[in-house]
N, C-alpha and C positions, 0 to 999 in steps of 0.2 A: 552532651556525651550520652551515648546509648549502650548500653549492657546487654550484648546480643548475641541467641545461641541458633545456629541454622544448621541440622542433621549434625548433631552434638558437637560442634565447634565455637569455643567461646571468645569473642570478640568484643572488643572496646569500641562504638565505633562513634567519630566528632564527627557531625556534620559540616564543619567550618572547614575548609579547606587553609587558607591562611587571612591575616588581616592587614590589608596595605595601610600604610602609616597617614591617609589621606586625612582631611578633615579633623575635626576636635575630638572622635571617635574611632577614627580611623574607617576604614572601606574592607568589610567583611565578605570574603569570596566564598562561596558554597559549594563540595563536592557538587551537590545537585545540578549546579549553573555549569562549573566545568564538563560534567559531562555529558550533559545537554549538548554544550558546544563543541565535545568530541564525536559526538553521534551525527552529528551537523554535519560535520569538517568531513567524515568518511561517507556519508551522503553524497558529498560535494565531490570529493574525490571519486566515488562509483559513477556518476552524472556526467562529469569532466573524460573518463574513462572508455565510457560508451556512450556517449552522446552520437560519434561517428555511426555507429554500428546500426543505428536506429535514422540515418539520415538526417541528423540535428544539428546546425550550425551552433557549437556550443560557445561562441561569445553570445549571441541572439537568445540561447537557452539561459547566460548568467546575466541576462538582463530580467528575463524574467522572475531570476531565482529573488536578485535585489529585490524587486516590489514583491514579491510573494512572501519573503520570510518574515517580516514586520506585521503583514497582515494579516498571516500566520499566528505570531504570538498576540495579537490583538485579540484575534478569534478566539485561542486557547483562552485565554486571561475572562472573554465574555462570557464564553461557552459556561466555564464555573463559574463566573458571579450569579449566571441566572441558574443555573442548576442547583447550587450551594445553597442558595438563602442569604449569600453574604450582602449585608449590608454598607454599601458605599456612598460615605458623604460628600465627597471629591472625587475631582479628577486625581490629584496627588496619591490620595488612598486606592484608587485604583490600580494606581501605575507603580504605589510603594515607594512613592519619592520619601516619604512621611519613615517610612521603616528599613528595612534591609535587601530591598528590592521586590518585586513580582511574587507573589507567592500565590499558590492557588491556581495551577492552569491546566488542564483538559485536552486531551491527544485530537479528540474528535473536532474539538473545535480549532484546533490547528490545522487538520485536515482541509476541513468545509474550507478555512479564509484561505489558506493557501487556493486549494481548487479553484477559488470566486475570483482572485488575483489574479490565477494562472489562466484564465482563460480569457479575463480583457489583455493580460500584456501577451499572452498571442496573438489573437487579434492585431493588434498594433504595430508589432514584431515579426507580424507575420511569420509564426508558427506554426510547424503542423501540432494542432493540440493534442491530437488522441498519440501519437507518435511520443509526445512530451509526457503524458499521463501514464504511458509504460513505463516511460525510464522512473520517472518519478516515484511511480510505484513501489519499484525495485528500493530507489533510495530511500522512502520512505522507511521499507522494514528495518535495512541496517541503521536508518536514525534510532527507531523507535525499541529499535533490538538492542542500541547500546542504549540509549535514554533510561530504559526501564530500571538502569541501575542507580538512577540517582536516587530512585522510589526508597531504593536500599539504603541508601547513605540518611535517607533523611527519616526511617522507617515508618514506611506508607506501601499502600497498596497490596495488605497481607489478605489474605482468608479464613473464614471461622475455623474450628479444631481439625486437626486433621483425624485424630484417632488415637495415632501412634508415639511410641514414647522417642523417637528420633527421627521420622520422617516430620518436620517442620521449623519452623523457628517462632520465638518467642524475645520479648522488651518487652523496655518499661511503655513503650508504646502497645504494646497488644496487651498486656495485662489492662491498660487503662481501657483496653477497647471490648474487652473479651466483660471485665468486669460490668458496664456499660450493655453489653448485650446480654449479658445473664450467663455466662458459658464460665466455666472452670478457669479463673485464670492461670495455674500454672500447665493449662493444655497448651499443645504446640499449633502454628496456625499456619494454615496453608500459604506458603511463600509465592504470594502471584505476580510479584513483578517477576522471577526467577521464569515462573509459567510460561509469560507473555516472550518475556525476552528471549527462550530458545524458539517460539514460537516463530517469532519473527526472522530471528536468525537464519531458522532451516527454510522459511517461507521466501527470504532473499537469494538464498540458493536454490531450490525448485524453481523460481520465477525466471533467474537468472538464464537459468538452463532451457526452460522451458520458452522463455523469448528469443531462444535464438531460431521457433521453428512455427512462430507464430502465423496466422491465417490471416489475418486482418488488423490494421491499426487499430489499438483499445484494447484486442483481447489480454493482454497482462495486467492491463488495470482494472477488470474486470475481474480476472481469477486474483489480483490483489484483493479486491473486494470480498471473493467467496473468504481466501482465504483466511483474511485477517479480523472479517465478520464474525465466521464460524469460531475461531479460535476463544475472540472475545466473549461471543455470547456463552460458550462454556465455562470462561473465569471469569466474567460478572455473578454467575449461580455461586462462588464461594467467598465473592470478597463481601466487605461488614463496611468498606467504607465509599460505597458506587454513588454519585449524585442520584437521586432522587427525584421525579413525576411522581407526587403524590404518594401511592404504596409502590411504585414501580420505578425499576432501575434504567434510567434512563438511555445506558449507552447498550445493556440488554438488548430492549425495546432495539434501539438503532442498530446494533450488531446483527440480528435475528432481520429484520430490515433489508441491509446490505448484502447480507450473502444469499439471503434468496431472489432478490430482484436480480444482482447479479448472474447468478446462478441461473433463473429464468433467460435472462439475457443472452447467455453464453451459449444455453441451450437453441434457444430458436435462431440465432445468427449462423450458430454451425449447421446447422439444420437447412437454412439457406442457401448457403454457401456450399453442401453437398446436391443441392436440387439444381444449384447451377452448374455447377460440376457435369453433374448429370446428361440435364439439356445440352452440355456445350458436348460431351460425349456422345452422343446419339447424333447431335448436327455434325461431328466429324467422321461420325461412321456414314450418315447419311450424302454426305461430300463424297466422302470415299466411295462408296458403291455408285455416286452419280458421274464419278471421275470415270472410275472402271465401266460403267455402260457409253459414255463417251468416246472411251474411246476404243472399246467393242464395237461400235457402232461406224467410227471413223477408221479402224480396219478393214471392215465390210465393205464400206463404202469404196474404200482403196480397192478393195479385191475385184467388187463388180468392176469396178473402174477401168483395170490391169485387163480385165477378162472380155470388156469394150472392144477394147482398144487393139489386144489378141484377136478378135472376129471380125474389128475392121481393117486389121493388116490381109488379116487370111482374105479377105472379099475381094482386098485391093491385088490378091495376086491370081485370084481364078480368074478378074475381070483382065 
């Protein structure tokens, strides 16, 4: 149970959802997991939605989704063993067979496996991928936009002080974290999974929007990229508990990464694709003007012709 106050609202809050009567302990279900698996399902549902729309046979699309999401949480689950420091002696302690399931997993590294997945079982499935990496995109935010609430439920993924006496929230989890970094514990601490999550949300609406008018297959996954880089690399700068390279926050690092490569990206393809423009504009005006002297020319030609033909009748009649 967590004692929790967020922009002066006082909350009790269990992270246990309920406990099925399984086993000698019984099978303990986690806000976290459920709403993981609500962010999932409305993914699924945006995907299933507009799959058409982006030209995707979406049974061939949920063949992909099946191998991708597995290797997905794989990725996530790796991403932080190696980021974390966490020591693992098994496979079982990996996996939390040993404990209360999975705990410990990382958006980015969910990211990367799904991406690695998704792009052999296009492949195979024959896929259009970059087609598939828009939609995905999209459904990534609304996953990752409701997800961000389990952070809450389980309270993770806060930021140092904010300043103010009710812009923030504070637990017995930030006290322990605040104390720990040296900071006032009864300061209020930036709520970043709150951050991320509207972040994401309006990011699935812009995107949304903005792929219905797209240039080129990839550009949404692309401006997914800027966007959701950018956003991150500005609430990695306030959170206190970011996996760690050495002195450096590693999803930082990667966030700052993504949205400029993107961004680069985005840049010189449009950039391209207006020089084609261009050229194709210039060769139709060049067509054009070559049509019109064509047949300026095959007018003339008729006229002389007409005008023949006028001075050999006239000849045949003095003769």
């Amino acid at each position: 149970m967590y004692n929790v106050t967020i922009f002066g609202i006082d909350l009790v809050i269990n992270p246990v959802a309920f406990t099925l009567p399984i086993g000698e302990n019984g099978w303990t279900i986690y806000w976290y997991g459920i709403i993981i698996a609500l962010g999932f399902m409305l993914a699924l549902v945006y995907g299933y939605l507009n799959a058409k729309r982006l030209s995707l046979d979406i049974d061939r699309v949920l063949d992909v989704v099946l191998v991708a999401t597995p290797v997905a949480i794989l990725g996530a689950r790796t991403y932080y063993v190696i980021f974390d420091g966490e020591k693992i002696s098994s496979i079982s302690e990996f996996f939390g067979f040993n404990g209360s399931g999975i705990s410990g997993l990382a958006i980015y590294g969910g990211v990367i496996g799904a991406v690695v997945a998704g792009v052999i079982m296009c492949k195979i499935r024959k896929v259009k991928l970059f087609d598939l990496l828009d939609l995905a995109s999209i459904a990534f935010l609304i996953g990752q936009g409701v997800g961000r609430w389990g952070n809450f439920f389980n309270q993770e993924a806060f930021g140092g002080p904010t300043g103010s006496t009710w812009w923030g929230m504070t637990s017995e989890n930030v006290v322990y974290d605040f104390r720990i970094n040296g900071y006032e514990i009864d300061a209020l601490a930036h709520p970043c999974f709150l951050y991320e999550s509207v972040w994401c949300i309006l990011g699935a609406v812009v995107l949304h929007k903005l792929s219905k008018k797209r240039r080129f297959s990839g550009e949404t996954s692309l401006m997914y990229c800027v966007w959701y880089g950018f956003g991150r690399t500005i609430i990695e700068t306030m959170r206190t508990d970011s996996l760690m390279l050495g002195n450096a926050k590693v999803s930082f690092l990667l966030s700052l990464l993504l949205c400029v490569g993107a961004a680069t990206a985005l840049v010189l393809i449009n950039k391209n694709i207006k020089t084609k423009e261009k050229q194709a504009e210039y060769s139709d005006m060049f067509k054009d003007e070559l049509a019109a002297e064509l047949a300026a020319d095959a007018v003339a030609e008729t006229e002389v012709s007409d005008e023949t033909v006028e001075e050999t009748a006239e000849d045949g009649k003095e003769d």
